[in-house]
C-alpha positions as CSV (number, residue, x, y, z in Angstrom):
1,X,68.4,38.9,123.4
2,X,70.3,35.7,123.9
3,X,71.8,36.7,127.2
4,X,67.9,37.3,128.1
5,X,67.0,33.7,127.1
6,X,70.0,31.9,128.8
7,X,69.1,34.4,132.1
8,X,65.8,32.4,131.8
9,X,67.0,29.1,131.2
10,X,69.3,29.3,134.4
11,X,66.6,31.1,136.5
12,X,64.5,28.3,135.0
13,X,66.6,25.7,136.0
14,X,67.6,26.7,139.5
15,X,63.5,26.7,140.1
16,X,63.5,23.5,138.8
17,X,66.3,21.7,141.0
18,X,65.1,24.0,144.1
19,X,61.8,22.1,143.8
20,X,63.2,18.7,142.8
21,X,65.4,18.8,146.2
22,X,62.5,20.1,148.1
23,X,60.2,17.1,146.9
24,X,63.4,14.5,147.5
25,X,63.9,15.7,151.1
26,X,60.0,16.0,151.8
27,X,59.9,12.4,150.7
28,X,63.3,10.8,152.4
29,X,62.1,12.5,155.8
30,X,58.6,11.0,155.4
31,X,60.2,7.5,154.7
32,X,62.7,7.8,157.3
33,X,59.8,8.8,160.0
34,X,57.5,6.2,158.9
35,X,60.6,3.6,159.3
36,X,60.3,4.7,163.4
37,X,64.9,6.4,162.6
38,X,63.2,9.6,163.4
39,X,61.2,10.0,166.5
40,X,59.5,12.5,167.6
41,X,60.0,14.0,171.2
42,X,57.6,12.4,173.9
43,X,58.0,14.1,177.2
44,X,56.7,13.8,180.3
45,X,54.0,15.9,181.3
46,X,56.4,16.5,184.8
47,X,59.1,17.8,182.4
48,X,56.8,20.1,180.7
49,X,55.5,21.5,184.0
50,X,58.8,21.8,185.1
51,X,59.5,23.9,181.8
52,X,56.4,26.3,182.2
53,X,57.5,26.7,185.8
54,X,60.5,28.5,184.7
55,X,59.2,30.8,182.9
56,X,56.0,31.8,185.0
57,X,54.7,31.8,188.5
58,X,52.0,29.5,189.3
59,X,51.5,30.4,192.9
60,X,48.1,31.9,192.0
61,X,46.9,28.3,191.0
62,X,46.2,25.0,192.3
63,X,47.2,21.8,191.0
64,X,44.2,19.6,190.8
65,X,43.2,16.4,190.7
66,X,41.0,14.0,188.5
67,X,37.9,15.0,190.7
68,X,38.4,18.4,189.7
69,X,39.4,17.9,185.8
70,X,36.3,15.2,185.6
71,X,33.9,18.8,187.5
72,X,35.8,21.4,185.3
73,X,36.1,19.9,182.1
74,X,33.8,16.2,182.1
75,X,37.3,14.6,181.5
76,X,38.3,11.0,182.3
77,X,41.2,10.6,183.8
78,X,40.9,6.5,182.8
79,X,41.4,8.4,179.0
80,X,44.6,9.6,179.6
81,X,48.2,8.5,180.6
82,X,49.2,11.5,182.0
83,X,47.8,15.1,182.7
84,X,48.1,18.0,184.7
85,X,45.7,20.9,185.5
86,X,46.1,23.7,187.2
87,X,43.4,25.9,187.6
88,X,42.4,29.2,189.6
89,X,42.2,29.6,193.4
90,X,38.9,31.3,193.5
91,X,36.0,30.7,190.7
92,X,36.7,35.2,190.2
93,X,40.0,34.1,188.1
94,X,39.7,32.4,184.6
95,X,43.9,31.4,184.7
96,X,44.4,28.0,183.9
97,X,46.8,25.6,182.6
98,X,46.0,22.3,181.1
99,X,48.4,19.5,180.0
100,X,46.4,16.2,178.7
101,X,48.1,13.0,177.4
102,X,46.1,10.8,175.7
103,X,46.0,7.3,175.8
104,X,44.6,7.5,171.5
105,X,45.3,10.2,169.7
106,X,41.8,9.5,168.1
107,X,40.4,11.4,171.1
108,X,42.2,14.9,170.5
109,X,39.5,15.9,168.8
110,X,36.9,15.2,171.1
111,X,38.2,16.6,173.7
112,X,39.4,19.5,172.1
113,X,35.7,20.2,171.0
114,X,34.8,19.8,175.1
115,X,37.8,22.3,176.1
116,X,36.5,24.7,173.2
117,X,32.7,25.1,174.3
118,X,34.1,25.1,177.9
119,X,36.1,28.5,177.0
120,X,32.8,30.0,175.7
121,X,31.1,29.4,178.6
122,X,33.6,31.1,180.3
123,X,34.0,33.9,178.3
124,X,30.0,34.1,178.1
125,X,30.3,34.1,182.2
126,X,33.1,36.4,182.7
127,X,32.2,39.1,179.5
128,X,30.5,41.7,181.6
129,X,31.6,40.3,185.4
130,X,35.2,40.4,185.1
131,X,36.4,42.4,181.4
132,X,39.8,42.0,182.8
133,X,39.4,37.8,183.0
134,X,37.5,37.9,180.1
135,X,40.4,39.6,177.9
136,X,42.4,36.4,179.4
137,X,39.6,33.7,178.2
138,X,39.5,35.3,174.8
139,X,43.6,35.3,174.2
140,X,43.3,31.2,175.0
141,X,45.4,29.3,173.5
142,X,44.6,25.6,172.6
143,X,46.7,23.7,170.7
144,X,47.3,19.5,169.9
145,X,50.7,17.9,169.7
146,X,50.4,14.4,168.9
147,X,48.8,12.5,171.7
148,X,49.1,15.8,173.8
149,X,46.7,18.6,174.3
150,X,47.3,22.0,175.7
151,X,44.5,24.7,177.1
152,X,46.4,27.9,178.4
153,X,44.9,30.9,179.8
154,X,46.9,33.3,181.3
155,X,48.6,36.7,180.7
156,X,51.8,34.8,179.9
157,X,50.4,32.5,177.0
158,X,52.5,33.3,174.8
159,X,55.4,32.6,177.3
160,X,53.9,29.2,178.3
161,X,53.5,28.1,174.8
162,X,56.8,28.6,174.2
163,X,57.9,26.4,177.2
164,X,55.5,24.2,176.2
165,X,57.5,23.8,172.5
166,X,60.8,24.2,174.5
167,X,60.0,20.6,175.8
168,X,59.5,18.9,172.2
169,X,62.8,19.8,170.8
């Protein structure tokens, strides 16, 4: 029975000292970050697109300007400090990439909301025109990164998300 007990009490206090040094390096990180030691990765929107390029082809888009992110998505270009859109050839395709840099990060959310109900007008546009587009627009991917936002819709998301990460480590 006493082997039992001291099982426990080491079991016990492994738990204990696991969770202690998981506390300790949550809070030294946090301190260290906070102090500006750590920083975290803050690419260019060029290097990203060059990252994305090497993993897909994206001859079957057109990069576009602000005109064109202002018609597609009511976006300011005056908001951001860098972006980068690529979006379909013909209105028939739903692919499209977009890379967004915000000037404040207080806008992600915003804007994300605008990309969001965007997507469902697609989808709601494409569902019964296009199935094969559609099943693009509903495997989106949107996802925030600091002062960064990222709209993917393409048969290689999951590829371009992982370039996309590639460039923040």
């Amino acid at each position: 029975m006493s082997a039992v007990k001291t099982f426990k009490t080491k079991a016990y206090r492994m738990i204990t000292l696991g969770v202690l040094s998981a506390i300790t390096f949550t809070f030294i990180f946090i301190t260290i970050k906070r102090c500006g030691i750590i920083q975290i990765k803050n690419p260019k929107v060029s290097s990203i697109v060059g990252n994305i390029k090497n993993s897909t082809d994206l001859s079957l888009l057109n990069e576009c300007d602000k005109s064109k992110l202002r018609k597609l998505y009511n976006i300011n270009a005056g908001d951001l400090e860098e972006f980068r859109l690529y979006a379909p050839k013909t209105n028939m395709d739903a692919n499209q990439i977009l890379i967004l840099k915000v000037k404040d990060q207080n806008q992600i959310e915003a804007i994300k909301e605008n990309l969001e109900n965007q997507i469902s007008r697609q989808a709601a546009s494409f569902k019964d025109y296009r199935p094969d587009q559609y099943d693009l627009i509903e495997n989106y991917s949107l996802k925030a990164k600091g002062k960064y936002l990222f709209l993917v819709v393409s048969k290689d998301v999951d590829k371009i998300i992982k370039s996309i990460n590639h460039s923040f480590l």
